[in-house]
DRENGUMAR-928970 format. One line per field, with one value per residue (C-alpha): x, y, z. Coordinates in Angstrom, 2 decimals. Layout:
BEGIN
xx: c(X_...)
yy: c(Y_...)
zz: c(Z_...)
END
This chain:
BEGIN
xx: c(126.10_123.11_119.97_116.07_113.06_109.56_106.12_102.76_99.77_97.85_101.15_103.17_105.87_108.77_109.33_109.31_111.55_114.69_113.76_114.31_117.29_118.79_118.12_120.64_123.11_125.58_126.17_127.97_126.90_127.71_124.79_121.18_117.29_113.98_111.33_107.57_104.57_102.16_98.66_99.02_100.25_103.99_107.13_109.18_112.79_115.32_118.59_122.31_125.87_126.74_125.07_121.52_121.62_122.60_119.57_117.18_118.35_117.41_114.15_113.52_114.43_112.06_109.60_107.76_104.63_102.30_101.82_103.69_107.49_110.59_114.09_118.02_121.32_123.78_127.30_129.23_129.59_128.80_129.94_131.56_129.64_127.68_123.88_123.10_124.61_122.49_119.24_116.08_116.49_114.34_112.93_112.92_109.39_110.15_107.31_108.45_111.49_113.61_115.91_117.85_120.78_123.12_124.85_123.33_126.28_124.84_123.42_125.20_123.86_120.57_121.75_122.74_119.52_117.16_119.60_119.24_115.93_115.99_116.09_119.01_118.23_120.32_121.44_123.50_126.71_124.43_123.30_119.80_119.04_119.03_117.31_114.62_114.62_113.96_110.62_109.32_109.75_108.20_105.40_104.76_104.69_102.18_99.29_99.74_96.10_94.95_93.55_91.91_93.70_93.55_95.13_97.84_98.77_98.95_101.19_103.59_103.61_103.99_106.44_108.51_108.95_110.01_112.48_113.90_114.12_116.52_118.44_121.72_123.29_121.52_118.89_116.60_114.43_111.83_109.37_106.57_104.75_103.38_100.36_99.05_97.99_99.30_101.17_104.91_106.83_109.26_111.31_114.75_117.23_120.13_119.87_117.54_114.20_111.46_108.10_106.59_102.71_101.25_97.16_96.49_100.15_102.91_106.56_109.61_112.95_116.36_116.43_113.73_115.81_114.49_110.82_110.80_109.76_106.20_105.92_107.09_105.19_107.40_107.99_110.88_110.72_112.92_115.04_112.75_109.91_107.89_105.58_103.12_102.35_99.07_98.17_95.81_96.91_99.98_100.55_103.64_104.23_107.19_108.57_107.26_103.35_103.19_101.33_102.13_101.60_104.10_104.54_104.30_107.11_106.96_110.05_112.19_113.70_112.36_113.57_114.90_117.42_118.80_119.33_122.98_121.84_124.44_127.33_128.97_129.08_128.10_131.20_131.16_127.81_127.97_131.38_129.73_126.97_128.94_128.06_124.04_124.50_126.54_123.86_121.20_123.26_123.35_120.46_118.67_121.45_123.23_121.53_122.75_120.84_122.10_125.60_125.03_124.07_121.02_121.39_117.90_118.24_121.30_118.45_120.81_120.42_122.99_124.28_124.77_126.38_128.56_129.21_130.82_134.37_135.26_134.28_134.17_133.47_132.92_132.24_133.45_134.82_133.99_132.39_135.60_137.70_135.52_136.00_139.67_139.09_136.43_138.92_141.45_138.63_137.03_139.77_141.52_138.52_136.52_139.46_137.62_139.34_138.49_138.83_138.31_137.34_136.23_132.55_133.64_136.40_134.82_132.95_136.76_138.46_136.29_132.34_129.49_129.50_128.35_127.38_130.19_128.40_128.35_129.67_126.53_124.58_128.45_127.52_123.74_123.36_125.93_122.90_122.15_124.84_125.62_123.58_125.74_129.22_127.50_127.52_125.63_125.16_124.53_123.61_125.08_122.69_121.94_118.13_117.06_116.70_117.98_120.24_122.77_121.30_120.92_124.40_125.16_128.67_130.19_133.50_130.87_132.87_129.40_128.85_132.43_132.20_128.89_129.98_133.34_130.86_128.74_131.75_132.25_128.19_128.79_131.82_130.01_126.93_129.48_132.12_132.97_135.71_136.99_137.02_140.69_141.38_139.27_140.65_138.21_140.01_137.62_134.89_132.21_129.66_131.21_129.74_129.35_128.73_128.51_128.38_127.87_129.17_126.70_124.02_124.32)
yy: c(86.51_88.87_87.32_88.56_87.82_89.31_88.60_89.80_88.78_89.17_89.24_91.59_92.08_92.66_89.89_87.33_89.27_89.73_85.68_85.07_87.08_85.51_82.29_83.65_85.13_82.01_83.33_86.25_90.07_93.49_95.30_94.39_96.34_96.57_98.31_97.88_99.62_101.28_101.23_105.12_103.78_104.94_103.15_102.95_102.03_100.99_99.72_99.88_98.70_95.92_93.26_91.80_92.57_96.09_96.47_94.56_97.35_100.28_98.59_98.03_101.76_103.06_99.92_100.53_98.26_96.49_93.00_93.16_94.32_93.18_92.59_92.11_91.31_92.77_91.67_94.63_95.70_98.75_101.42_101.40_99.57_102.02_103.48_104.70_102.37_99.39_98.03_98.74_101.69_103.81_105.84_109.35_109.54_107.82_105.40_102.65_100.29_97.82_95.07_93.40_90.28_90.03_92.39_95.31_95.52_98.71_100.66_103.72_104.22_103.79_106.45_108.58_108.68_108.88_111.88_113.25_112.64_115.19_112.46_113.64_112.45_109.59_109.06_105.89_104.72_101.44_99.41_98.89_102.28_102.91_100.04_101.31_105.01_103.22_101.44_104.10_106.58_104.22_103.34_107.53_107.91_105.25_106.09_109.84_110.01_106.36_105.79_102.44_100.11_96.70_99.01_100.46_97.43_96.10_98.93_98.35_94.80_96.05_98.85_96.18_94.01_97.24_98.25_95.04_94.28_97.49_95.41_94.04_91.43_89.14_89.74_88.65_91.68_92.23_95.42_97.16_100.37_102.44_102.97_99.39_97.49_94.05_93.22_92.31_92.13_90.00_88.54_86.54_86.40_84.83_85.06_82.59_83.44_81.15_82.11_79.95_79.38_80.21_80.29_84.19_84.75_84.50_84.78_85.60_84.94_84.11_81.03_78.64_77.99_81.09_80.55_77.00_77.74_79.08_77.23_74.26_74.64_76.37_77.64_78.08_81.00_80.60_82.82_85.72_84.83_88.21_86.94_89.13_88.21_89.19_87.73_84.65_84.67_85.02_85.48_84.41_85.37_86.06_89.08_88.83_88.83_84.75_83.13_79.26_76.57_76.14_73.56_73.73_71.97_70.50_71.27_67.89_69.53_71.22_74.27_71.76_70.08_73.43_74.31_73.78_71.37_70.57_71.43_74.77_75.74_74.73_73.46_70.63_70.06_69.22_67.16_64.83_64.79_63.57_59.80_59.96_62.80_60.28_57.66_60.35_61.39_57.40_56.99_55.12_56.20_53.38_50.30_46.92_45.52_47.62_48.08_52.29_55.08_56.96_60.95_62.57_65.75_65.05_64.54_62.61_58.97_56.07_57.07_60.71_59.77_57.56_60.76_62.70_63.61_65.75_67.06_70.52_70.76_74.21_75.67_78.37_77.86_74.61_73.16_74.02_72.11_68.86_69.75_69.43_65.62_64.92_66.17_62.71_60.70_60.83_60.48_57.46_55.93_56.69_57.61_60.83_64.40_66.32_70.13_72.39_75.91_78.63_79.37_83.34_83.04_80.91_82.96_84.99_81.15_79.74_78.59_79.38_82.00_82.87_86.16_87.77_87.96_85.79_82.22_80.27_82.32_82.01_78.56_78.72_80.54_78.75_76.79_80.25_79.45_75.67_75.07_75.95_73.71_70.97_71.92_69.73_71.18_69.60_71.07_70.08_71.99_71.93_73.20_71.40_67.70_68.30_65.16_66.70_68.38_71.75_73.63_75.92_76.36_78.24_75.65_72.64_69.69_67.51_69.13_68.79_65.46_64.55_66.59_64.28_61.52_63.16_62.48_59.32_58.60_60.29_58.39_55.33_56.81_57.43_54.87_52.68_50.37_52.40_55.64_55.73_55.33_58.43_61.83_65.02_67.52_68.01_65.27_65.04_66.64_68.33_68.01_70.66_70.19_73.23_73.48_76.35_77.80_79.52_80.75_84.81)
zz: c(109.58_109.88_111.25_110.37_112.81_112.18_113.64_113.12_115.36_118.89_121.19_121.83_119.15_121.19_123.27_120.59_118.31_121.01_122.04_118.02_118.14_120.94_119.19_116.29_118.42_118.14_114.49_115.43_114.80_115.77_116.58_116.61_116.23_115.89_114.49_115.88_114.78_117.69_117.24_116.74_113.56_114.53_113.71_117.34_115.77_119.15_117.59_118.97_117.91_120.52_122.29_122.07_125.91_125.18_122.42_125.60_127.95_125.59_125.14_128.70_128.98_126.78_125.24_122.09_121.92_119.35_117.96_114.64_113.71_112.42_113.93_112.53_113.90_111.48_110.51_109.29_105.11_104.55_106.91_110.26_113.84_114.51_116.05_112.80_110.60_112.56_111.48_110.77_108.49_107.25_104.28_103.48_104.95_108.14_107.40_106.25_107.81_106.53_107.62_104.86_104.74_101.67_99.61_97.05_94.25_92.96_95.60_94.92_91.56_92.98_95.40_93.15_91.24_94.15_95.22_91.83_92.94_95.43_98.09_100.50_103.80_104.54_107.90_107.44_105.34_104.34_100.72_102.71_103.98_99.88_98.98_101.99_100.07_96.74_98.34_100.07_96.93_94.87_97.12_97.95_94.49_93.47_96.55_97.05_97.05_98.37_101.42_101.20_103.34_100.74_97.82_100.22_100.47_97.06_95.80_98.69_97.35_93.63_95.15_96.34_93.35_91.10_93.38_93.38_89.82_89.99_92.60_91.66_94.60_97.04_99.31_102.09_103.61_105.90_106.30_107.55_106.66_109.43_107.25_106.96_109.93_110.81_107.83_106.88_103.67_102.56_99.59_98.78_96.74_97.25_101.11_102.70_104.45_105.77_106.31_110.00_109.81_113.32_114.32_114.27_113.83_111.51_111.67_109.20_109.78_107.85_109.25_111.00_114.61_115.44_115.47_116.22_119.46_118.61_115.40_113.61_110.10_107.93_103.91_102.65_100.08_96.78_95.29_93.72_95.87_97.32_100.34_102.01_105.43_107.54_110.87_109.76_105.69_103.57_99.92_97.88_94.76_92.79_91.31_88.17_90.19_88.93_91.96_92.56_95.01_98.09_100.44_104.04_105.79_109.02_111.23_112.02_115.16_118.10_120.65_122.94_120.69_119.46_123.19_124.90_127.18_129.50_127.53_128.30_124.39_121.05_119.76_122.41_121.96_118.40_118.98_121.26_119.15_115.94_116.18_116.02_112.96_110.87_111.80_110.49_107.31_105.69_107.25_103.88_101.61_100.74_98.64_99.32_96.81_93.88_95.22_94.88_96.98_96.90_96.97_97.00_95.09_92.77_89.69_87.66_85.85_86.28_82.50_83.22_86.48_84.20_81.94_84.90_83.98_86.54_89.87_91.26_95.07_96.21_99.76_102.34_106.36_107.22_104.42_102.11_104.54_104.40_100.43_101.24_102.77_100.07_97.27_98.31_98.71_95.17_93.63_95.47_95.50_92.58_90.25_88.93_88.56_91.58_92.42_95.37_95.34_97.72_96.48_96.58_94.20_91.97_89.47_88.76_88.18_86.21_85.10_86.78_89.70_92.81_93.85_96.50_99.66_102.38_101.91_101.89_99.63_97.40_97.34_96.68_93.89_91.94_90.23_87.81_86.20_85.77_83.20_80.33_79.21_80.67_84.35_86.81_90.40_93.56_97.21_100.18_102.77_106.90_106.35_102.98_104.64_108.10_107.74_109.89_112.65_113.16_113.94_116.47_116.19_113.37_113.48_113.45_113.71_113.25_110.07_108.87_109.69_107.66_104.73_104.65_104.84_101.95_100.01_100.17_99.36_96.39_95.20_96.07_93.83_90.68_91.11_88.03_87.24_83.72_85.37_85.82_81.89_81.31_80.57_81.90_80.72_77.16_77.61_79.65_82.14_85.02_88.39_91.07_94.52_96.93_100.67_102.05_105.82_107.97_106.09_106.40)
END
């Protein structure tokens, strides 16, 4: 359940990167960091295992300052809870640092080379300290010689992409280079990151409650996206260098409503809250007029909703328990073959498969592989539409609750009067809907 903040602009760095934490903290994490750089150009790294509290009191102890860095809360996979084993890392040169979500399958091949290398100096049992080594090798070894600011940059960009196409496993990551001025790095994978559009100031972060306090204009990268962020510009391209057009999204929540209010926790909160989110979730979904429901996304005609011969509903935590409610619903109602399966055990059953990291990037990259044997995949998400509400709690009962109520939209979208005469064991499309828990 790691969490990613990073700012660049006028303010100081620091402050808005623990508030952004903070702003995570109900996902649950074991230690927490940051790394700003001064305007000696010097990377000031405080991190501790622990509490945000504890990473606020080694700050107030000894404050690093400037107006752009990057923070993490990390969740425990590789190595122990530890100082060293907490983000940011950093590279051989001590230049460059890193924060990184998801999973690197093959880190210790790449660890193994770059220690064939002759890089030795790792300090930490962790996939991204490698991945960090692999940049900062890469980017040493393409501007040895280069001191103009604008190329710097652009080979840390193209740095970046080549390490990543080595990359095998999910990823959202954040960086800075002590070298270049006022700029950030980032790029996804599997592992969600959104990019929030300030006025001389921009933000990244794995997930948009923690900026919606200074911004509410957001992008929302896509898998393989590479952005380069700058205090009044960004740049988004993929890995391959393609450039493209991307959509800024207005936020349809403010601080405020993500707050606890007057409820002692989250959980509460959200219970109480249960009866305006199902309002919100039908909220122009269902068609009196043509007797269906409308699901915006699904991308499929009345006939190849007819053609559905089975159903596959995926998810992890709480989403694979509204799966669970969903799975009797379908098929009383709708009379259509219906499955459940956790999202991280799915690629070793059966199909199309999700890479094994955290649950909701199990669930969201499903859609790289439903394309052949006639799979059709649909996404059941908080942050695409913001239907639900935004959830606090990690045992949301709200979003349980809609996702039951997803179910029953869809049956009512697919429902026809021969489906229980059909067989789906040989004929037919096969539709896949994923929810994912928390995204991590």
């Amino acid at each position: 359940m790691c969490g990613i903040v990073g700012y660049v602009g006028r303010a100081e760095a620091v402050p808005i990167l623990l508030d952004g934490l903070r702003r995570l903290e109900y996902r649950g994490y074991d230690s927490a960091g940051v790394a700003i750089v001064d305007a000696g150009h010097d990377i000031g790294i405080r991190k501790c295992a622990g509490r945000i509290a504890s990473l606020g009191k080694l700050i107030t102890e000894n404050p690093p300052s400037g107006s752009f860095g990057i923070s993490h809360t990390r969740w425990a996979t590789h190595g122990k809870v530890t100082d060293e084993n907490a983000h940011p890392h950093l590279d051989a040169s001590g230049r460059l640092a890193l924060v990184h979500n998801g999973v690197i399958e093959n880190y210790q091949a790449l660890k193994e080379q770059l220690i064939q290398d002759g890089d030795t100096n790792f300090r930490s049992a962790t996939d991204t300290e490698v991945l960090a080594h692999l940049i900062g090798k890469l980017y040493v070894d393409s501007c040895a010689t280069t001191v103009d600011v604008e190329q710097k940059k652009a080979r840390l960009v193209n740095a970046v992409r080549t390490a990543l196409k080595q990359v095998i496993g999910t990823y959202g990551i954040a960086l800075v280079h002590a070298d270049i001025p006022d700029f950030i790095i980032g790029a996804r994978r599997g592992s969600p990151l959104v990019l929030g559009v300030g006025k001389d100031e921009n933000f990244l972060a794995s997930d948009v409650s923690a900026i919606v306090a200074y911004t509410r204009d957001a992008v929302y990268l896509n898998d393989f996206d590479v952005v380069a962020v700058e205090r009044n510009k960004f740049e988004i391209s993929s890995l391959a260098g393609e450039t493209g057009d991307h959509q800024v999204s207005k936020v349809e929540f403010t601080a405020e409503e993500i707050k606890k209010g007057d409820y002692p926790h989250y959980m509460l909160k959200e219970i109480f809250e249960q009866p305006s989110s199902v309002r919100d979730a039908m909220r122009g979904r269902l068609s009196l007029e043509e007797c269906t429901a409308k699901l915006g996304g699904l991308n499929m005609t009345a006939q190849q909703l007819r053609d559905v011969g089975r159903i596959v509903l995926t998810g992890c935590g709480t989403a694979l328990h509204a799966a669970m409610v969903g799975e009797y619903l379908i098929e009383q109602l709708a009379n259509i073959p219906t499955e459940v399966e956790y999202a991280s055990e799915f690629r070793a059953n059966r199909g199309p498969h999700p890479d094994r990291s955290a649950p909701w990037a199990n669930a969201f990259s499903l859609h790289r592989r439903c394309e052949p044997d006639h799979w059709r995949l649909g996404g059941v998400t908080r942050a695409g539409q913001r239907s639900f509400g935004v959830e606090r709690s990690d045992q949301s009962d709200r979003k349980k609750t809609c996702r039951c109520q997803r179910d029953v939209v869809l049956r009512a979208a697919i429902q026809f009067p021969d489906r229980a005469r059909r067989r789906a064991q040989d004929e037919g499309d096969h539709l896949l809907v994923c929810g994912g828990s928390s995204q991590r």
